[in-house]
C-alpha positions in Angstrom: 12.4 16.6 5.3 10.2 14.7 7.5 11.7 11.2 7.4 15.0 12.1 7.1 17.1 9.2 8.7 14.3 6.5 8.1 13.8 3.5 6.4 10.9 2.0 4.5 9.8 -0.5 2.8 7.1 -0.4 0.5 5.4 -2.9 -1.2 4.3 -3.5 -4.8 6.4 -0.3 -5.5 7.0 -0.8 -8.7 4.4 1.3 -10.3 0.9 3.4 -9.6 0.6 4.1 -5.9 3.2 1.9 -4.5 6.4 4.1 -6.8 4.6 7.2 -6.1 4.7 6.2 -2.3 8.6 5.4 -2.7 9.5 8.5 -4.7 7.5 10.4 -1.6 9.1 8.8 1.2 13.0 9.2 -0.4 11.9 12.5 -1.5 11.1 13.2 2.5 14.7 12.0 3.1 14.0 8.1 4.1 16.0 5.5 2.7 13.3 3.1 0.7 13.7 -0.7 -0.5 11.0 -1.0 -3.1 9.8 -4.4 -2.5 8.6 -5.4 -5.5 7.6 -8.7 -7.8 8.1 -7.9 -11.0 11.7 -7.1 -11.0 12.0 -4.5 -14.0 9.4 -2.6 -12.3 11.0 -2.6 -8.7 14.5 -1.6 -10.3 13.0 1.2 -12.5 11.8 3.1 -9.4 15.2 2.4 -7.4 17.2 3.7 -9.9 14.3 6.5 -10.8 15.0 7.5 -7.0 19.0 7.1 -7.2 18.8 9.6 -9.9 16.7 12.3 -7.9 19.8 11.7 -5.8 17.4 9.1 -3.1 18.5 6.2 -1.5 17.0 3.2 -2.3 17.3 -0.4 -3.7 15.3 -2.9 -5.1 14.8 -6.5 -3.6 12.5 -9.1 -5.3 9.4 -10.0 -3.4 6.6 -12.0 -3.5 4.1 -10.9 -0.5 2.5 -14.7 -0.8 5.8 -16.7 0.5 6.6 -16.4 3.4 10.4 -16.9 3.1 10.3 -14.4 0.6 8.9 -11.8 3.1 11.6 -13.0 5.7 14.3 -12.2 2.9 13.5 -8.8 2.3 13.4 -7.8 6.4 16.6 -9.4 6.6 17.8 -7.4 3.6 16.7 -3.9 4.4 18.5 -4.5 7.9 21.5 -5.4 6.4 21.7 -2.4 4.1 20.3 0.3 5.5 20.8 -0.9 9.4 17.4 -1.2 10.5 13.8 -0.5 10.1 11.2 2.1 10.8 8.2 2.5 8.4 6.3 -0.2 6.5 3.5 0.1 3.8 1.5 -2.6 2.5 0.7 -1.5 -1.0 1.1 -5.1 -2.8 -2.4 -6.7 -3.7 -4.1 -8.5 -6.1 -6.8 -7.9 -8.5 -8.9 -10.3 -9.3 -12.4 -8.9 -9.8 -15.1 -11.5 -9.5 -18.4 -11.8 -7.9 -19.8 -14.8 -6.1 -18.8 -17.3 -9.0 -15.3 -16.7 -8.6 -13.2 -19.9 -8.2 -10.9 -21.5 -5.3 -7.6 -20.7 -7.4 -9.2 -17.0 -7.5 -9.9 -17.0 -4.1 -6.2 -18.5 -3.3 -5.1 -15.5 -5.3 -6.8 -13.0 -3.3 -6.4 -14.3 -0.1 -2.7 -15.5 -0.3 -1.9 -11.4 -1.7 -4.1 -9.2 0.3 -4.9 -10.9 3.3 -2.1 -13.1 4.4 0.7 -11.3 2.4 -0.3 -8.0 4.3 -0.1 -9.9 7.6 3.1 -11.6 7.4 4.8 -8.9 6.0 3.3 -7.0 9.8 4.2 -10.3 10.8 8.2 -10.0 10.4 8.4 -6.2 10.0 7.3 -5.9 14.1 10.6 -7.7 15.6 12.6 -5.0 13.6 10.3 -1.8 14.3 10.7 -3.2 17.7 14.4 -2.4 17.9 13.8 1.1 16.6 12.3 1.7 19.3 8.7 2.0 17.3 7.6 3.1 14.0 4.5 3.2 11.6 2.7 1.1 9.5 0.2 1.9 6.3 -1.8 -0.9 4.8 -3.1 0.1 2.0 -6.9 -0.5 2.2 -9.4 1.0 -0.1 -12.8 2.6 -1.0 -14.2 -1.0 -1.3 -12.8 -1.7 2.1 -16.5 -0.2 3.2 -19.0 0.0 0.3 -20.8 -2.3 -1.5 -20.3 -2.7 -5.2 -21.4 -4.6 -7.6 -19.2 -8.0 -8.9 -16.4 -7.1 -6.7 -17.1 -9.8 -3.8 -13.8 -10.8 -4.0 -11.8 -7.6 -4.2 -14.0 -6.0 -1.7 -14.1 -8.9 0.6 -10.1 -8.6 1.0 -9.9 -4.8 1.2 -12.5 -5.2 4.6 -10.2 -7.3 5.8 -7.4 -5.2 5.9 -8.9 -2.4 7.6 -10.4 -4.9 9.7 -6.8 -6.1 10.5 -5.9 -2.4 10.6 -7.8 -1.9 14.0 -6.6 -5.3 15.7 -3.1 -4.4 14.8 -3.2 -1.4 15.9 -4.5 -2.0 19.3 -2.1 -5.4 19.9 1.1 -2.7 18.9 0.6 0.1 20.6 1.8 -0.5 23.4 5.2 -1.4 21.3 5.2 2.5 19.8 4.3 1.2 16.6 1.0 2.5 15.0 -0.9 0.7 12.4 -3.5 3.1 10.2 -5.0 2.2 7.1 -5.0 4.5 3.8 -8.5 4.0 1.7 -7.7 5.4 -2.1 -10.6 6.0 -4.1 -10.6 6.3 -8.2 -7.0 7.0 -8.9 -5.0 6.6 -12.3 -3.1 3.8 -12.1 -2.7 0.7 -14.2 -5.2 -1.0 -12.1 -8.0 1.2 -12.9 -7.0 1.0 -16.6 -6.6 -2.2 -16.8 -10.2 -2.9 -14.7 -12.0 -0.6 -17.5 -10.4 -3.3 -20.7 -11.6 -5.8 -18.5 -15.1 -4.0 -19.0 -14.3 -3.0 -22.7 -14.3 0.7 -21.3 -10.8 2.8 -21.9 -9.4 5.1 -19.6 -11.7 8.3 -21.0 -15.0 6.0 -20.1 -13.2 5.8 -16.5 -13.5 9.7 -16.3 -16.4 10.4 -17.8 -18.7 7.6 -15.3 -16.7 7.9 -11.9 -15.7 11.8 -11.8 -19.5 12.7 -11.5 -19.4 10.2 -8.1 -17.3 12.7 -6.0 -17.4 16.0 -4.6 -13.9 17.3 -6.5 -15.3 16.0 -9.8 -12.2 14.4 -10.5 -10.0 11.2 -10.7 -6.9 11.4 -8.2 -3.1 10.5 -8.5 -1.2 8.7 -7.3 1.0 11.2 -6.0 -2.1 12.7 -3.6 -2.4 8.8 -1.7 1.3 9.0 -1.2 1.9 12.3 0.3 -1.3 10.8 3.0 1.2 8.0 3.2 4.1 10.1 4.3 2.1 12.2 6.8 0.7 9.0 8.5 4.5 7.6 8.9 6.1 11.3 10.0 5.7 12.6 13.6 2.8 14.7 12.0 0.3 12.3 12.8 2.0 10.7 16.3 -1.0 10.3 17.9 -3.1 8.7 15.2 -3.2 5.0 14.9 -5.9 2.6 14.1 -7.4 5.5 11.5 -8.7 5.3 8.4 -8.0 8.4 5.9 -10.2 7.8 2.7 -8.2 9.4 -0.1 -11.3 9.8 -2.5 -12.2 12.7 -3.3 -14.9 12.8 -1.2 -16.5 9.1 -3.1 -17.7 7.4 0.0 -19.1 10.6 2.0 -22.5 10.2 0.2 
């Protein structure tokens, strides 16, 4: 298992990407505190875990408060001992284009931007006493491509591979890399949910995006998180400041 030992948190691992990413990284032998803000959620994939005989628990978090953030480091260090891995899957989506409003905006910002960077933010004093670790912010196809109505989704996802880089660069010097995991189309309740949002279902999802890449599919979220769990392992100690595009080959046209 190559995290036996560790501990992660994971954000927004309540569903989608974020429970696959927990059930990965306990599954690899890490200890996981899903880190989660809807708590029935958070606990389903804690006790999902505890039942695949994992270790894991669930603390309440909300990425855009600050205190809350503080909370949760000093909570994984007081039940597992300490800290090694930390992924920034929590995020917002609110899908507008150049009419969206401040509160939309405050949304975005608040989650994807600032919630990512605090959590890095009070995560480094702790991955500092481990003597290093890893971090994976969850970026995304729309971190680098241009699509239409999606200012404000894409605008935040730039940012945090943007961030990605810088952080990478100030902590590596700390044996902490930073790299940044770009998922393309994958089933998850965001995707759905985006297609009612268009008065699409799920079935109009496959039938217009699987044409778009190279494997002629839509992933799962089960391929982003074993990416995730090679970026943290000692696989990939020498990479840091990368971006892996989990798409399916999407953005290489």
């Amino acid at each position: 298992m190559k995290l036996s030992g560790k501990v992660a948190i994971v954000t927004g691992g309540g569903s989608g990407i974020g429970r696959a990413i927990c059930e990965r990284f306990a599954a690899e032998g890490a200890s996981v505190v899903v880190a989660e803000l809807d708590a029935n959620l958070g606990r389903e994939t804690a006790e999902m875990i505890a039942k695949n005989k994992g270790k894991a628990r669930f603390t309440h978090t909300d990425i855009k408060d600050e205190e809350s953030i503080k909370k949760l480091m000093a909570e994984t260090v007081s039940t597992f001992g300490g800290l090694n891995f930390l992924v920034n899957n929590a995020g917002a989506f609110v899908i507008r284009d150049v009419n969206a409003t401040a509160e939309e905006w405050d949304v975005m910002l608040h989650t994807n931007i600032r919630g990512t960077a605090f959590c890095v933010k009070h995560a480094v004093p702790e991955l500092k006493n481990a003597g290093g670790g890893a971090i994976v912010n969850i970026g995304s196809i729309s971190s680098v491509l241009g699509q239409g109505s999606m200012v404000t989704y894409n605008a935040t996802k730039g940012a945090i591979l943007t961030m990605t880089r810088c952080m990478a660069l100030d902590l590596g010097r700390e044996n902490i890399r930073v790299n940044c995991l770009c998922p393309g189309n994958i089933k998850t309740r965001a995707l759905i949910n985006h297609m009612k949002s268009l008065g699409k279902s799920y079935e109009d999802a496959e039938r217009e995006l699987t044409p778009l890449n190279f494997l002629g599919r839509i992933g799962i979220p089960e391929e982003v998180a074993a990416c995730a769990a090679f970026l943290c392992s000692d696989d990939a100690s020498y990479v840091t400041g990368a971006s892996l595009f989990v798409d399916g080959g999407y953005s290489a046209q």
